[in-house]
C-alpha positions as CSV (number, residue, x, y, z in Angstrom):
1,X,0.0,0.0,0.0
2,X,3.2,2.4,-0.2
3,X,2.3,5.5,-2.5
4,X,4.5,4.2,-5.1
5,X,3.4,1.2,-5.8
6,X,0.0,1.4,-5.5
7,X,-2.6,1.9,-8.1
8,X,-5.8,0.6,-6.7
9,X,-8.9,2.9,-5.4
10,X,-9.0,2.3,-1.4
11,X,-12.0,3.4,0.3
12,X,-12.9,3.9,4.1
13,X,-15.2,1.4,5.4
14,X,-15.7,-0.6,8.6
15,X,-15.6,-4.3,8.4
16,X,-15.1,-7.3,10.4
17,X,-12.2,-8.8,10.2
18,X,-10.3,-12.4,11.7
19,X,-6.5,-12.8,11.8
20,X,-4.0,-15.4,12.8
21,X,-0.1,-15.1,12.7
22,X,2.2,-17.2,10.4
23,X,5.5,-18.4,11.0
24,X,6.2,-17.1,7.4
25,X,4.5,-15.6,4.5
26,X,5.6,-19.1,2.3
27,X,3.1,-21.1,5.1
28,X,0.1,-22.5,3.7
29,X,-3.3,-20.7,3.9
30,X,-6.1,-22.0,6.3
31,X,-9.5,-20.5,4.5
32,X,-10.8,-21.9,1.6
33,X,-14.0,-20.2,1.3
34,X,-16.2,-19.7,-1.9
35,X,-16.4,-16.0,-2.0
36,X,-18.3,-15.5,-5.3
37,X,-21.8,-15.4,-4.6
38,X,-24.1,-18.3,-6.3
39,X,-26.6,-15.7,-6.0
40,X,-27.8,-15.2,-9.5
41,X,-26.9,-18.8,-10.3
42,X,-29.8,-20.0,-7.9
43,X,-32.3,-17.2,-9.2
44,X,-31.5,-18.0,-12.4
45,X,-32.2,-21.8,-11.7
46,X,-35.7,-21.0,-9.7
47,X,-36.7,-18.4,-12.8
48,X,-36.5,-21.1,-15.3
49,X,-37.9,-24.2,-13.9
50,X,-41.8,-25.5,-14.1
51,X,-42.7,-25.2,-11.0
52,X,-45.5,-23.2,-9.5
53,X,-44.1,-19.6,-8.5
54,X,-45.4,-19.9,-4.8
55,X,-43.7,-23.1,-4.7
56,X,-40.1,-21.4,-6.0
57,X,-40.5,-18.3,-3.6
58,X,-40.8,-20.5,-0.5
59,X,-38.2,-23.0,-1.9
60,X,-35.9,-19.1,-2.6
61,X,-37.1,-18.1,1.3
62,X,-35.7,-21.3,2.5
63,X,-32.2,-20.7,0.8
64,X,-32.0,-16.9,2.2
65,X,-32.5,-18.7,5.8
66,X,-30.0,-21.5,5.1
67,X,-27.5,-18.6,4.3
68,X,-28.0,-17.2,7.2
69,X,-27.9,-20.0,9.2
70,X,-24.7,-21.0,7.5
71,X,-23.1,-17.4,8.4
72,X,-23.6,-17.9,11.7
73,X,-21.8,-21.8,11.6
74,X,-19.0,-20.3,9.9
75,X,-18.6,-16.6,11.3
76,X,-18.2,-19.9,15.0
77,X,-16.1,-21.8,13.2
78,X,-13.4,-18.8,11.9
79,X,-13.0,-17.5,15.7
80,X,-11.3,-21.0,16.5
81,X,-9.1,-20.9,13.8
82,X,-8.3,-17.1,13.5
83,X,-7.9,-16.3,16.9
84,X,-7.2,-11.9,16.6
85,X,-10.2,-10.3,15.8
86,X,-9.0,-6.9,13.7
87,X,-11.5,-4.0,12.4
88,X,-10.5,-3.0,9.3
89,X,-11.4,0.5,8.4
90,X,-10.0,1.3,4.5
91,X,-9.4,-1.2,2.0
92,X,-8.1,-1.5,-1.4
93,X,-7.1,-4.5,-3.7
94,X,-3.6,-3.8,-2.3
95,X,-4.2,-4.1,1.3
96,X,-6.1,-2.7,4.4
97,X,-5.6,-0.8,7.3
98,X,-6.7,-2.2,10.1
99,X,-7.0,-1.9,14.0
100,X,-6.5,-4.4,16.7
101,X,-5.7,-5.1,20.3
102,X,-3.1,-7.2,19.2
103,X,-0.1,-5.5,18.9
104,X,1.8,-6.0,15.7
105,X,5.5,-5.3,13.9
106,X,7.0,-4.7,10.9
107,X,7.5,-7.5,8.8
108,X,4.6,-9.6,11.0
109,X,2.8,-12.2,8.4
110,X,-0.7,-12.4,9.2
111,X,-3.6,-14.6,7.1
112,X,-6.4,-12.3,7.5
113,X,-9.8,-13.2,6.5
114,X,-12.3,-10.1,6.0
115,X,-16.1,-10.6,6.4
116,X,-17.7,-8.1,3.3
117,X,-20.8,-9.1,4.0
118,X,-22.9,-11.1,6.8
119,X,-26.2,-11.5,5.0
120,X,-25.2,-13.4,2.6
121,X,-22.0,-14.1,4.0
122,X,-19.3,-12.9,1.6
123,X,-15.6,-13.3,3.0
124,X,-12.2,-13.0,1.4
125,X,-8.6,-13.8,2.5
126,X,-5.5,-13.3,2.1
127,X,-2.1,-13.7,3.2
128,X,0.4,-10.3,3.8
129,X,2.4,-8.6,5.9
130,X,2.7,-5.5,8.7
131,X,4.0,-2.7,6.8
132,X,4.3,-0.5,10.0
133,X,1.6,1.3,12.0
134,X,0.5,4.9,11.2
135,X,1.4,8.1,13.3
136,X,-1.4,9.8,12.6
137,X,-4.0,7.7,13.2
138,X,-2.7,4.5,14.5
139,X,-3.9,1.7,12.1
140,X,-2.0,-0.9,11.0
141,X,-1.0,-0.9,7.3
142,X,-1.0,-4.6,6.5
143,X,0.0,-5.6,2.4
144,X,-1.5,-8.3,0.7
145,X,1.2,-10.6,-0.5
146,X,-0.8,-13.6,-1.6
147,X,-4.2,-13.1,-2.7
148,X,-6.3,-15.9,-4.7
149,X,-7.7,-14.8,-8.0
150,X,-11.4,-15.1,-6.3
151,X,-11.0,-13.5,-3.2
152,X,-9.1,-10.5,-5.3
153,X,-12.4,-10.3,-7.3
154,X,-14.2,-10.3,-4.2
155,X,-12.3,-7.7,-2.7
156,X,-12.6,-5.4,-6.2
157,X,-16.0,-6.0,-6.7
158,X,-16.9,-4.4,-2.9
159,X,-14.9,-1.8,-3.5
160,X,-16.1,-0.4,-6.9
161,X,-19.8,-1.1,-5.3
162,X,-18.9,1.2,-2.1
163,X,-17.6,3.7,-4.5
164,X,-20.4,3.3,-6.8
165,X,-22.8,3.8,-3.2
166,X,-20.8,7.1,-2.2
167,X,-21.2,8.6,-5.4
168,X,-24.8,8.1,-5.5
169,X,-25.2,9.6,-2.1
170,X,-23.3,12.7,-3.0
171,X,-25.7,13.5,-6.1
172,X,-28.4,13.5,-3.4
């Protein structure tokens, strides 16, 4: 995230976030989640089959509950394997800036797993590093060293959407 190097939009935004520390940045990553969103894929499915449209709103009802359920499950099952919670409060596709109890240091590698949305649950990892802490405002800056194609996507996608949000509310 050095001015140099970086070339991606970042944004200020307040999201959940779950850490764990790595012996290196070379370790293997833990999550494996599926962050692109099956969404339209499932509409898609319930617009074009024969059954009766009561039948495929309950049946769509059902599968908003399921993903909720299932957020909860997982959002349980994260805090035993990512132990530091972290708030992250600006993100780009480059890295984030983050907050935590935890204190950190240079050169740190973290995993860190951010939670874009809970409803349905949309997460994205990756793995990085602690660039250093900010004077100003004391947030971490963490890098993103090794980011999977679909969690990059993820990450880009909730960013252009933010932007896309904040420059709706300023023509109001």
């Amino acid at each position: 995230m050095s001015e140099e190097k970086r070339t991606f939009s970042r944004i200020p935004v307040r999201l959940k976030g779950y850490a764990r520390t790595m012996q290196s940045i070379d370790s293997s990553q833990i999550f494996s989640g599926d962050v692109i969103s099956e969404t339209s894929c499932r509409d898609e499915l319930f617009r074009n089959s024969k059954l009766p449209e009561d039948l495929t709103n309950f049946l769509a009802e059902m599968d908003r509950k399921l993903d909720r359920v299932l957020s909860l499950m997982s959002q349980e099952h994260l805090r035993t394997e990512f132990p530091l919670d972290v708030e992250i409060l600006e993100l780009s596709a480059a890295g984030v800036k983050i907050r935590s109890t935890q204190p950190f240091h240079p050169d740190d590698s973290l995993e860190l797993v951010l939670l874009l949305s809970h409803v349905p649950v949309r997460m994205a990892s990756s793995k990085g590093r602690i660039l250093g802490i900010d004077d100003d405002t004391g947030l971490y800056r963490f890098e993103f060293v090794d980011t999977r194609g679909s969690d990059m996507e993820a990450i880009v996608q909730f960013v252009f959407q933010q932007q896309r949000e904040q420059i709706r509310n300023a023509k109001m």
